[in-house]
C-alpha positions as CSV (number, residue, x, y, z in Angstrom):
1,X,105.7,92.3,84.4
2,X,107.2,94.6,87.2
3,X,105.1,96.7,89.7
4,X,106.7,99.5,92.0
5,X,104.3,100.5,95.0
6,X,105.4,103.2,97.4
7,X,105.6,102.2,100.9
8,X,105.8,103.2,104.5
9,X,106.6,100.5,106.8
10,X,105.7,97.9,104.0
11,X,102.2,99.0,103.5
12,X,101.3,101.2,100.6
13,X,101.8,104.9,101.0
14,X,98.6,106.8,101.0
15,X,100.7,109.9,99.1
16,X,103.3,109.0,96.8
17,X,105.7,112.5,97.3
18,X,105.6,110.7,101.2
19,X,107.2,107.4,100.1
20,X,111.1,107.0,100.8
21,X,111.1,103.6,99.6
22,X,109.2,101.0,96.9
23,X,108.1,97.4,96.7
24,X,108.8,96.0,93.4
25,X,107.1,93.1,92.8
26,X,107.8,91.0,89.8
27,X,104.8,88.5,88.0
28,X,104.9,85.9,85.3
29,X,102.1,85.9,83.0
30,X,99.8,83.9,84.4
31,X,100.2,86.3,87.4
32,X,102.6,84.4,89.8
33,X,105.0,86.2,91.9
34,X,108.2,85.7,91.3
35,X,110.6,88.2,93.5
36,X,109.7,91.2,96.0
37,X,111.8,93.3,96.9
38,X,112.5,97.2,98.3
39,X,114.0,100.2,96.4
40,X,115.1,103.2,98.4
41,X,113.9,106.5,96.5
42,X,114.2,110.0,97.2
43,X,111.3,111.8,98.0
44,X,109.4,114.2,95.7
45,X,112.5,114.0,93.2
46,X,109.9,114.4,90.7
47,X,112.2,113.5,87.5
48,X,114.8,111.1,88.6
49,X,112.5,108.4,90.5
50,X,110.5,107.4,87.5
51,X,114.0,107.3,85.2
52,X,115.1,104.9,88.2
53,X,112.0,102.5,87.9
54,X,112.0,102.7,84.6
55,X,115.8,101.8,84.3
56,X,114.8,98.6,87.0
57,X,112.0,97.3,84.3
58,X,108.9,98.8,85.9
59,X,105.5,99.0,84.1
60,X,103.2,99.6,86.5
61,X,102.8,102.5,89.7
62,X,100.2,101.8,91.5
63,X,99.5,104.4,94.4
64,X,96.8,105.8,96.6
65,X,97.7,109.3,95.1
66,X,100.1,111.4,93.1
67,X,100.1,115.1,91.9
68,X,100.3,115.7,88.2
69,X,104.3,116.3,88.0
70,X,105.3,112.8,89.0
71,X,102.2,111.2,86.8
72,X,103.7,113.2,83.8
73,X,107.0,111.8,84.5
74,X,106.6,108.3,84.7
75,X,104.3,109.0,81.5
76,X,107.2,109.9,79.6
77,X,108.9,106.7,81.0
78,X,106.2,105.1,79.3
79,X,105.2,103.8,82.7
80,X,101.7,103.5,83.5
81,X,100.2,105.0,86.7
82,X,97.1,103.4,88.6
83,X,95.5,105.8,91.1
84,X,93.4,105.7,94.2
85,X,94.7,102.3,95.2
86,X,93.0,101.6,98.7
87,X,94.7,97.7,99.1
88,X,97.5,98.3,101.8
89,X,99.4,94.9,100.8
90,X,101.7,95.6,98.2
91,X,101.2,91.6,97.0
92,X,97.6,91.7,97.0
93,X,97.2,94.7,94.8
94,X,99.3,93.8,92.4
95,X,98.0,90.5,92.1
96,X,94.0,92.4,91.9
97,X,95.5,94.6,89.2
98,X,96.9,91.7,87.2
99,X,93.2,90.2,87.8
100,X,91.4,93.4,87.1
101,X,89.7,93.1,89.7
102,X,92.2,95.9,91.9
103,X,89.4,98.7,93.8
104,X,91.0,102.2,93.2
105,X,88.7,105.5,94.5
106,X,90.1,108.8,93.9
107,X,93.6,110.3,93.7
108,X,94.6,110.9,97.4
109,X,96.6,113.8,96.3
110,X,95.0,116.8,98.2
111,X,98.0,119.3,97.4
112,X,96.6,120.3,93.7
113,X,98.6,119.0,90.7
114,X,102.0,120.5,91.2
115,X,104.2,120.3,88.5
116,X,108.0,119.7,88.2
117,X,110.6,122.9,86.3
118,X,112.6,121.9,84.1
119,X,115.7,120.5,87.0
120,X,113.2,118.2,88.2
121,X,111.5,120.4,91.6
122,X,108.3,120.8,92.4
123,X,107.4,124.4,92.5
């Protein structure tokens, strides 16, 4: 299974729309790592990042916090999103969501649930 976290300086990125870059992380299934690696993003391209990590093989965001637009859209990517992630180790919280045993608080997003137009903008 393939993770994408976003990151700042190879930590997780509190806010997602803040994120440049992600971690993928890639686990067998008996929850192994098997590659790492960094994808360069735009930020708050609210449309086009998910259809990117989705295209890559991701199944799993996990992120301290993310407005509604961006949750919608890797929705429709059939994507699953995992708020409120407080683990700053990309690695380690991937591995404690494998294990169900990850710690995730509230959505970090403080800027409301913005929602993406039709080209794929906030607004």
């Amino acid at each position: 299974m393939k993770y994408a976290i976003p990151i700042i300086g190879g930590r997780l990125s509190a806010h997602f729309g803040q994120s440049s870059e992600f971690m993928l992380v890639t686990i067998d299934e008996k929850g192994s790592i098997l590659s790492r690696e960094t994808m360069s993003v735009t930020p708050h391209n609210c449309g086009g990042n998910p259809k990117l990590l989705a295209d890559r093989g991701v199944k799993v965001v996990l992120a301290g916090g993310m407005g509604m637009g961006p949750r919608v859209a890797f929705e429709r990517q059939n994507i699953q999103v995992v708020l409120g992630v407080v683990e700053a180790d990309p690695a380690k919280a991937v591995l404690a969501h494998f294990n169900n045993t990850l710690v995730s608080g509230q959505n970090a997003c403080d800027h409301g649930d913005s929602v993406c137009d039709h080209s794929g903008q906030h607004h």
